[in-house]
C-alpha positions as CSV (number, residue, x, y, z in Angstrom):
1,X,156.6,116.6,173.6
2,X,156.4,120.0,175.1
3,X,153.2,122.3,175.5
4,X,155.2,124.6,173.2
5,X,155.7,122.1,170.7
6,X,152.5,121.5,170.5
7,X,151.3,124.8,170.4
8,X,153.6,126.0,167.5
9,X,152.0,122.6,165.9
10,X,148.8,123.6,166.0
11,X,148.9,127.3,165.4
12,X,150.9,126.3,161.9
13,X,147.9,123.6,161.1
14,X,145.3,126.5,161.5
15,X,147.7,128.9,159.4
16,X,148.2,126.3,156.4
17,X,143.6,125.6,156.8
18,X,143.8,129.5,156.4
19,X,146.5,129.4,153.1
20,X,144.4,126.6,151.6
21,X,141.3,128.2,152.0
22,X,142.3,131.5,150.1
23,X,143.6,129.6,147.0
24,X,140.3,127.7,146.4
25,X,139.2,131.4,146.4
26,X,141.5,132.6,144.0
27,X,140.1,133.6,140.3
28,X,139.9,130.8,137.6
29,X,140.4,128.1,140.4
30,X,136.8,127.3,141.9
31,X,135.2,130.5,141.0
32,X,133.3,132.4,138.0
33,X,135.5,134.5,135.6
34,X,135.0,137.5,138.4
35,X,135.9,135.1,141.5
36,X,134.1,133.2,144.0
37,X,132.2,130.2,144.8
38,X,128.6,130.1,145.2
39,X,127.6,129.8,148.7
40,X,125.5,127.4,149.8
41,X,121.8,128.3,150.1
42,X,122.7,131.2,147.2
43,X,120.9,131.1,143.9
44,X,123.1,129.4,141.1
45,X,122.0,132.2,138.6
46,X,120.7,135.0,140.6
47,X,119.8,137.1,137.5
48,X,117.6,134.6,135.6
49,X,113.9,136.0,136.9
50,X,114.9,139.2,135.8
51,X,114.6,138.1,131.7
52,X,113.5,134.3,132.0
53,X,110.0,135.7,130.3
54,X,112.2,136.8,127.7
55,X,113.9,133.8,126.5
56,X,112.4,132.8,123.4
57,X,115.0,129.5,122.5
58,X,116.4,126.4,124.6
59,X,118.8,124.2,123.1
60,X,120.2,120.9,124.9
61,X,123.5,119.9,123.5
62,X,125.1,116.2,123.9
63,X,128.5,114.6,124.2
64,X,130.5,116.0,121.0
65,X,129.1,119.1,120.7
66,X,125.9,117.5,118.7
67,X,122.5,119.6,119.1
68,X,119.8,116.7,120.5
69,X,117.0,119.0,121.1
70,X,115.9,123.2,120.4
71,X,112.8,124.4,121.4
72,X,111.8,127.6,120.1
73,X,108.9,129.9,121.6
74,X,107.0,131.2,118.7
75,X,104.8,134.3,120.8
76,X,106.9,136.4,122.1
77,X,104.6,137.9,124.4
78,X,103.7,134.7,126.6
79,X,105.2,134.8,130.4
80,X,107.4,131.7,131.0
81,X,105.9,131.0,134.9
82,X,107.8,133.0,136.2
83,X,105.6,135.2,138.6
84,X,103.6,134.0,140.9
85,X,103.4,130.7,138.9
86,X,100.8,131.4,136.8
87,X,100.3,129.5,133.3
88,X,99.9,131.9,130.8
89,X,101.8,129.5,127.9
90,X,99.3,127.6,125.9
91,X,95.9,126.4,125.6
92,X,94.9,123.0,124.7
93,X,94.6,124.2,121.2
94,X,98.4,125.4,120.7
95,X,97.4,129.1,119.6
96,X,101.4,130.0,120.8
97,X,103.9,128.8,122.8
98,X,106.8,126.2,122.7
99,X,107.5,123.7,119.7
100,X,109.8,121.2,119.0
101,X,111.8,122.2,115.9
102,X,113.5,118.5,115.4
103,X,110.0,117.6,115.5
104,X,108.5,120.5,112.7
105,X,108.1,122.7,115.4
106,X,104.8,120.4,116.5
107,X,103.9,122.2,120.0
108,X,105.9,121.6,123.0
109,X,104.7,120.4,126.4
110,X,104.2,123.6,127.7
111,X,104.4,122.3,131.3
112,X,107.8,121.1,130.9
113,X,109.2,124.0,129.4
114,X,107.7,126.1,132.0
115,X,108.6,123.7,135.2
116,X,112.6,123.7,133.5
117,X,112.9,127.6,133.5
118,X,111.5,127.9,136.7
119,X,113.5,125.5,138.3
120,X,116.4,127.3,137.0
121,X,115.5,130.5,138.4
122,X,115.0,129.0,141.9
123,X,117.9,126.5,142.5
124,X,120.0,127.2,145.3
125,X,123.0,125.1,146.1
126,X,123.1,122.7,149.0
127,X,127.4,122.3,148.6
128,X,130.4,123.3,146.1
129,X,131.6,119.9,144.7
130,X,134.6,118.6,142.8
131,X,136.8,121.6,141.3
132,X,139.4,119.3,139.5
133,X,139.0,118.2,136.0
134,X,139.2,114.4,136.2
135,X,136.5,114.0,138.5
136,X,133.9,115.6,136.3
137,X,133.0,112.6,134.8
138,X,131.8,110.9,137.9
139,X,129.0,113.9,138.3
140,X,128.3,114.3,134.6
141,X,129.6,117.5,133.8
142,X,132.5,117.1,131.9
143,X,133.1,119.9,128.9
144,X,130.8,118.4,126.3
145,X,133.2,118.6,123.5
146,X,134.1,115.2,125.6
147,X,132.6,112.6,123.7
148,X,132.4,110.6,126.6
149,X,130.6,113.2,128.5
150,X,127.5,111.6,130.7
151,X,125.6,115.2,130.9
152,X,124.9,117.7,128.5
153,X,124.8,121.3,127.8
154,X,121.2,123.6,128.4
155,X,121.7,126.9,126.2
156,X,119.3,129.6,126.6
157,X,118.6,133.0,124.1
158,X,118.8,135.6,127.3
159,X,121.5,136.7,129.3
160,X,124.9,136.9,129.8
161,X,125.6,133.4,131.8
162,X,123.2,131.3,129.5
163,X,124.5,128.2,129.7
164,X,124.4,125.7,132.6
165,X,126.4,121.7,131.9
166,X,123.2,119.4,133.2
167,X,125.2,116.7,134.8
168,X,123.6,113.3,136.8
169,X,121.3,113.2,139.3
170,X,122.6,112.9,143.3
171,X,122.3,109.5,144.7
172,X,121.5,110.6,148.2
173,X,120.3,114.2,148.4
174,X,117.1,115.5,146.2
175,X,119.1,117.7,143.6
176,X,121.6,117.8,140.7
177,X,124.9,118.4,139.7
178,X,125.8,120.8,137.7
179,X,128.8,123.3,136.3
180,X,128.8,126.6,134.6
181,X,131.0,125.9,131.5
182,X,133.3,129.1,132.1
183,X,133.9,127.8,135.8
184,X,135.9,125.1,137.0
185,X,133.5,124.7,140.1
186,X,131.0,122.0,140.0
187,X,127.7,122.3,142.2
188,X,125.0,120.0,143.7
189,X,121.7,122.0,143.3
190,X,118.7,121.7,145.1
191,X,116.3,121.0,141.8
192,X,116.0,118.3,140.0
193,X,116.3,120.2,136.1
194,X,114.9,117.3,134.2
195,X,116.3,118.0,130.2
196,X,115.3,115.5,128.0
197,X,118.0,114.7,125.5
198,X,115.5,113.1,122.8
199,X,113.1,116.0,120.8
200,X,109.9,113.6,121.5
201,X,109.8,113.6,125.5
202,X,109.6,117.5,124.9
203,X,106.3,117.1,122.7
204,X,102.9,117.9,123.9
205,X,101.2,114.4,123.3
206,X,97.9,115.1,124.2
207,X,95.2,114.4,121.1
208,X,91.9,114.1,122.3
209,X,90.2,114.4,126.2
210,X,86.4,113.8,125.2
211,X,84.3,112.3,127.7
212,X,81.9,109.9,127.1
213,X,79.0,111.2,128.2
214,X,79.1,114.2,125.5
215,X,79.3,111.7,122.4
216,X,75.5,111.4,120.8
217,X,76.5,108.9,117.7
218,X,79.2,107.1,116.4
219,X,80.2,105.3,113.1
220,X,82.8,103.1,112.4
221,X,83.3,102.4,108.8
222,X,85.8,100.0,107.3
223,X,87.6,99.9,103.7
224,X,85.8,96.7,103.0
225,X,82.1,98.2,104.1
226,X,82.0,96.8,107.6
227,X,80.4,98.9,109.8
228,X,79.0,99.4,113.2
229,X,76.8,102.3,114.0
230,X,76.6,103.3,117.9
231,X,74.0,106.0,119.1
232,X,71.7,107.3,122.4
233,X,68.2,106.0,122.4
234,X,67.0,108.9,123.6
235,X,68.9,112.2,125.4
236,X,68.4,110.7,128.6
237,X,70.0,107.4,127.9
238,X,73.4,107.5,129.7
239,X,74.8,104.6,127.1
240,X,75.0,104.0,123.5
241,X,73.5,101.3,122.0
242,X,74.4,99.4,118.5
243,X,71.6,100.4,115.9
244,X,72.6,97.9,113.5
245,X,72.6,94.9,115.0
246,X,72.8,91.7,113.1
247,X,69.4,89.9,113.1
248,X,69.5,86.9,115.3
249,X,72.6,88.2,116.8
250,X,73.5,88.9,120.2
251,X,75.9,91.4,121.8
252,X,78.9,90.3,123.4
253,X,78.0,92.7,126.2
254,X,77.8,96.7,126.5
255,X,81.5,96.6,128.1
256,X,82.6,96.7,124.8
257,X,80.4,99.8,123.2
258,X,81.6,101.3,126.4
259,X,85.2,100.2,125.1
260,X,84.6,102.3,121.9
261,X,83.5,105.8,123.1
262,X,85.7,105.7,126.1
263,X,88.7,105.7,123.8
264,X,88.7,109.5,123.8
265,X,89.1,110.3,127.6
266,X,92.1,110.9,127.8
267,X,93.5,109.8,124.1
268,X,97.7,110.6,124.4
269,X,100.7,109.2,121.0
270,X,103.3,107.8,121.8
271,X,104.8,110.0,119.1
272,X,103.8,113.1,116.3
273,X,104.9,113.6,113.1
274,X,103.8,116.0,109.6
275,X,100.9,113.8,108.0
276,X,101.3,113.0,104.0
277,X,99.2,115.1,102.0
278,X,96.8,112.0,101.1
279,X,95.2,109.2,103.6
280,X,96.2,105.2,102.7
281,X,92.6,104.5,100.8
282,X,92.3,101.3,103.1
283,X,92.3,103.4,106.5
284,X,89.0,103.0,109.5
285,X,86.9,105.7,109.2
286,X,85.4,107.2,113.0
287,X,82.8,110.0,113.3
288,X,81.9,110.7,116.6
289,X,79.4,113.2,116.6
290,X,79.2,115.7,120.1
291,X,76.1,116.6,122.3
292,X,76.8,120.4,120.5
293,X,77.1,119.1,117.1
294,X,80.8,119.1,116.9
295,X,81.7,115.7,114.1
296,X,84.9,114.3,114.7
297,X,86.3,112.5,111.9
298,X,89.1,109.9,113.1
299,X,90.9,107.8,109.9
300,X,92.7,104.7,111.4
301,X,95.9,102.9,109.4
302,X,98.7,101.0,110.3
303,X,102.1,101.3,108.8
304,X,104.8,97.8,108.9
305,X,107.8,98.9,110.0
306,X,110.9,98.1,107.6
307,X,113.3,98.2,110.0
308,X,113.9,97.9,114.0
309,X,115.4,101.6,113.7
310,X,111.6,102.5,112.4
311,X,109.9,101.8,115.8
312,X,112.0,104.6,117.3
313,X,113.2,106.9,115.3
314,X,109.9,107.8,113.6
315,X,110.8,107.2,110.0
316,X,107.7,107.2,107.6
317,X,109.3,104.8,105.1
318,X,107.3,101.3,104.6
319,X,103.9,100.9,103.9
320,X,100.3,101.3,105.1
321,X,97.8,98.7,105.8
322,X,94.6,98.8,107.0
323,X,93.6,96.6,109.5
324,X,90.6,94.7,106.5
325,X,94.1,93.6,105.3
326,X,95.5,89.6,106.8
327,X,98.7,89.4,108.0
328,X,98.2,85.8,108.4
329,X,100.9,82.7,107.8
330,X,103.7,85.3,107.8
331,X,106.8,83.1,107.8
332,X,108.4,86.3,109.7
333,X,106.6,88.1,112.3
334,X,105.9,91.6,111.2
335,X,105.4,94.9,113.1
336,X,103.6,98.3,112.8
337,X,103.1,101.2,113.9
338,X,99.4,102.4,114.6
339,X,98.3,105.6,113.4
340,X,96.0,108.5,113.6
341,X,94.4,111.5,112.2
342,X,91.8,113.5,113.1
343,X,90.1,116.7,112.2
344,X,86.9,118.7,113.5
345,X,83.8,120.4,111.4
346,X,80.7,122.0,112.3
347,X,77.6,121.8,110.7
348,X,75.8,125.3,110.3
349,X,72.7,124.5,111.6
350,X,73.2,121.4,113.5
351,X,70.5,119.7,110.9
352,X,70.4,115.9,112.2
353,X,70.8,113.0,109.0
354,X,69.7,109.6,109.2
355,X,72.5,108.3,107.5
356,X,75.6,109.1,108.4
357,X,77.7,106.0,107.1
358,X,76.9,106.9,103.5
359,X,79.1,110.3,103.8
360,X,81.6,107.9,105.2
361,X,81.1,105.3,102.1
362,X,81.9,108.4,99.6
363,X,85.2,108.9,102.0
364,X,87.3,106.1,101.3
365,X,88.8,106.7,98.0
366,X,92.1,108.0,99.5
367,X,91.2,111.8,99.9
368,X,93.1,114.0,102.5
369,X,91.8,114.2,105.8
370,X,90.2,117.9,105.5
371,X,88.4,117.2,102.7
372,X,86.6,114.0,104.0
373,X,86.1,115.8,107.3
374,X,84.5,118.6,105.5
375,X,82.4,116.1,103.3
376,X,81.4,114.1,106.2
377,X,80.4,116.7,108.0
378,X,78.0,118.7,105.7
379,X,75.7,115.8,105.4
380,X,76.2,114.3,109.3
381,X,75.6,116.5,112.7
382,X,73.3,116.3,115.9
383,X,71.3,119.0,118.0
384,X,73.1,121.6,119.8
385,X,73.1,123.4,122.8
386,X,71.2,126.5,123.0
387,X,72.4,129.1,120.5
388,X,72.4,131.3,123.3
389,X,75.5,129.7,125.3
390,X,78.1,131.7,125.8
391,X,81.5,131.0,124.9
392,X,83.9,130.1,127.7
393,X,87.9,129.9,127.6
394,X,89.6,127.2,126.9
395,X,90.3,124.3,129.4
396,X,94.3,123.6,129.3
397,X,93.7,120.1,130.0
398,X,90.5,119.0,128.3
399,X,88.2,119.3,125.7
400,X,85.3,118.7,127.4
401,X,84.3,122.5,128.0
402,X,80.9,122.0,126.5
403,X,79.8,125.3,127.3
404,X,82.1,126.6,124.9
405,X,80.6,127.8,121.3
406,X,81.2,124.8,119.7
407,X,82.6,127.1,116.4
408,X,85.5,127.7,119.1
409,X,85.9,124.5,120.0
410,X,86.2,123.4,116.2
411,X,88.8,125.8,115.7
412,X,91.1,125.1,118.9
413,X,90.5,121.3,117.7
414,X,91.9,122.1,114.3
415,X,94.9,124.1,115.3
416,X,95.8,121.1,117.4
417,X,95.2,118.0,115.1
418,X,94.8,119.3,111.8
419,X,98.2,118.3,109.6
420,X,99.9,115.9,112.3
421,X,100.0,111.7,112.3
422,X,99.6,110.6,115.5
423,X,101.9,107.7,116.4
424,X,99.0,105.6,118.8
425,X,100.1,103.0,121.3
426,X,98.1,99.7,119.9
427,X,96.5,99.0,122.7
428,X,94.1,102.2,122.0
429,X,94.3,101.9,118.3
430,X,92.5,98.3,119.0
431,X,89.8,99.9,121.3
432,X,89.1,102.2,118.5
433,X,89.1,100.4,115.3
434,X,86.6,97.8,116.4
435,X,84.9,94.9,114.0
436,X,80.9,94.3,114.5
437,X,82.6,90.6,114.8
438,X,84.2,92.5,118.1
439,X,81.0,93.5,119.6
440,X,78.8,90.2,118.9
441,X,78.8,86.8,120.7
442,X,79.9,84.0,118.3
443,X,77.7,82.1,116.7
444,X,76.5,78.5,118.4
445,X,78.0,75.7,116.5
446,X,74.2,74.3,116.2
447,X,73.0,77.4,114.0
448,X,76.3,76.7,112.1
449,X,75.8,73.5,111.3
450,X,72.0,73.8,110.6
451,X,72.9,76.4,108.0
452,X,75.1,73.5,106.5
């Protein structure tokens, strides 16, 4: 073959690289609806920071079309994280912010919300990926009026390109595919844009973060009477002890008081729901009673499931039992779910009783939970702090901000638990809803048999 042969071949293999270029170029092929691919290292949606703090409303649509989750921002005044990646969403006692509506618009987790819109404003992309319609599938971001669709659809309230297809994850580079619906050009990102598809991995789960070292008293007070009252010796005591201890009893060991007023660091559901109006009469009753005189009233129940759709779907149909009631010789095993409510008081004054367990005796006739809590509470409290602390903001993360005025701290409790079952995982509902057959060493088979 001749040099110019071979030079005509190679000039026409750089002209038709050239021709091929400019049509993945052209308008409605691999660009938006005004033309263009996204170049690498360019944001995907360079106009987002400019009205992310103004989106109020996210909604994450499935294969079909079907609405899976909407979160709705209820203040319109709070900043989404968007400069300088400051948290100015929610305190720990939900004042404003995110909620789930699928889930009666109980409060989001504000730090997922806030790590989703941020990450959309700052994803670049790494490389321009499949522009032809059959391959969508393979990265997940197929139309979603596909029913067969492996991604889904992220909708927001601001803007004119508002909606982003969310499709898999990338096997081999940190990042995400993804496609604007109106373009046939699919990207791998550089974020990961995690979008839940089921309402309760958006919920805010946290209940309770009290450490143990600002709990004075305890009560635990069954439907059938048992009860087990825990308290300080003395203020300098750094563990409770069991006041009512059986005579000619011992304890199993303090490991397991420990067990009891540990439960609250920390206490996260594995799922949320609108509480009944009325508490099951047979439910636990808990009042743990703060260093600052802050009584918080726990009531305890478990509910059998009907079904196997009941464990996840978080139906309220079956019925509630109390853990005084046996389940034994069951010819089929049973399960349950294991629930909580909780509410806060105060006690004006901080005036100390000596008997708290008879408030919670007159509490067990099936009452809602604010009127027990209120009950319980004006006849049950410890000393304060100083009336002269001030009051501090809110801790995002905990509730152990005892230099707060515990009057605020009521209220931010409230706003958070007040109204809402908590679904608990059992493991913690069995730390909590203890026996004083739990916390004592059995009895020798000698002392048995002498009784005999």
């Amino acid at each position: 073959m001749s040099n110019r042969t071979l030079l005509l071949l190679a000039l026409a293999a750089i002209i038709t690289s050239i021709l091929a270029w400019q049509i993945t170029r052209q308008p409605g092929r691999t660009g938006d609806t005004e033309g263009g691919t996204v170049a690498s290292g360019d944001l995907l949606l360079p106009e987002f920071a400019d009205y992310a703090n103004d989106i109020d409303n996210l909604q994450i649509y499935g294969a079909g079309e079907q609405l899976l989750v909407e979160l709705q921002r209820q203040d319109h005044g709070q900043d989404n994280g968007q400069d300088n990646g400051q948290d100015n969403g929610q305190d720990n006692g939900h004042v404003n912010g995110w909620q789930v509506v699928q889930k009666n618009n109980h409060p989001a987790d504000w730090a997922k919300v806030r790590d989703l819109l941020r990450e959309l404003g700052q994803a670049r992309v790494i490389a321009a990926k499949t522009a032809r319609e059959s391959m969508y599938p393979r990265l997940g971001v197929a139309a979603i009026s596909d029913t067969q669709t492996g991604g889904g659809l992220l909708r927001w309230s601001q803007g004119e390109d508002n909606e982003l297809i969310i499709g898999i994850r990338s096997d081999d580079l940190e990042g995400r595919y993804v496609r604007k619906p109106q373009q046939v050009q699919s990207y791998l990102v550089d974020k990961t844009l995690e979008v839940p598809t089921q309402p309760r991995d958006w919920l805010d789960l946290g209940i309770l973060d009290w450490q143990s070292s600002r709990i004075s008293t305890v009560t635990i007070r069954h439907a059938d009477k048992d009860l087990i009252q825990l308290a300080r010796p003395n203020t300098d005591a750094l563990e409770l002890q069991l006041q009512n201890l059986p005579e000619g009893r011992e304890l199993t060991g303090q490991w397991v008081i420990n067990g009891i007023v540990n439960a609250l660091t920390g206490l996260r559901a594995d799922d949320v729901r609108k509480a009944a109006k009325d508490l099951p009469e047979t439910s636990t009753r808990l009042l743990f009673v703060s260093d600052n005189g802050i009584n918080l009233l726990l009531s305890l129940y478990r509910r059998e499931l009907v079904s196997a759709s009941d464990v996840t779907d978080g139906s309220e149909s079956g019925s509630e039992v109390s853990s005084s009631e046996a389940t034994e010789n069951s010819p089929i095993a049973t399960e349950y779910e294991y629930l909580l409510r909780a509410e806060a008081s105060l006690e004006p004054g901080h005036q100390p009783v000596a008997q708290p367990q008879q408030q919670l005796d007159q509490n067990t006739d099936g009452a809602g939970a604010a009127n027990a809590a209120e009950t319980v509470a004006s006849a049950t409290a410890q000393d304060t702090a100083s009336d002269t602390d001030e009051a501090q903001p809110a801790d995002a993360d905990s509730d152990a901000d005892t230099g707060a005025a515990p009057a605020a701290e009521v209220e931010r409790l409230n706003r958070r638990l007040r109204g809402w079952e908590f679904v608990l995982p059992e493991y913690k509902y069995n730390a909590l809803n203890k026996r004083m057959t739990d916390l004592l060493k059995p009895v020798p088979d000698a002392i048995v048999e002498g009784d005999n």
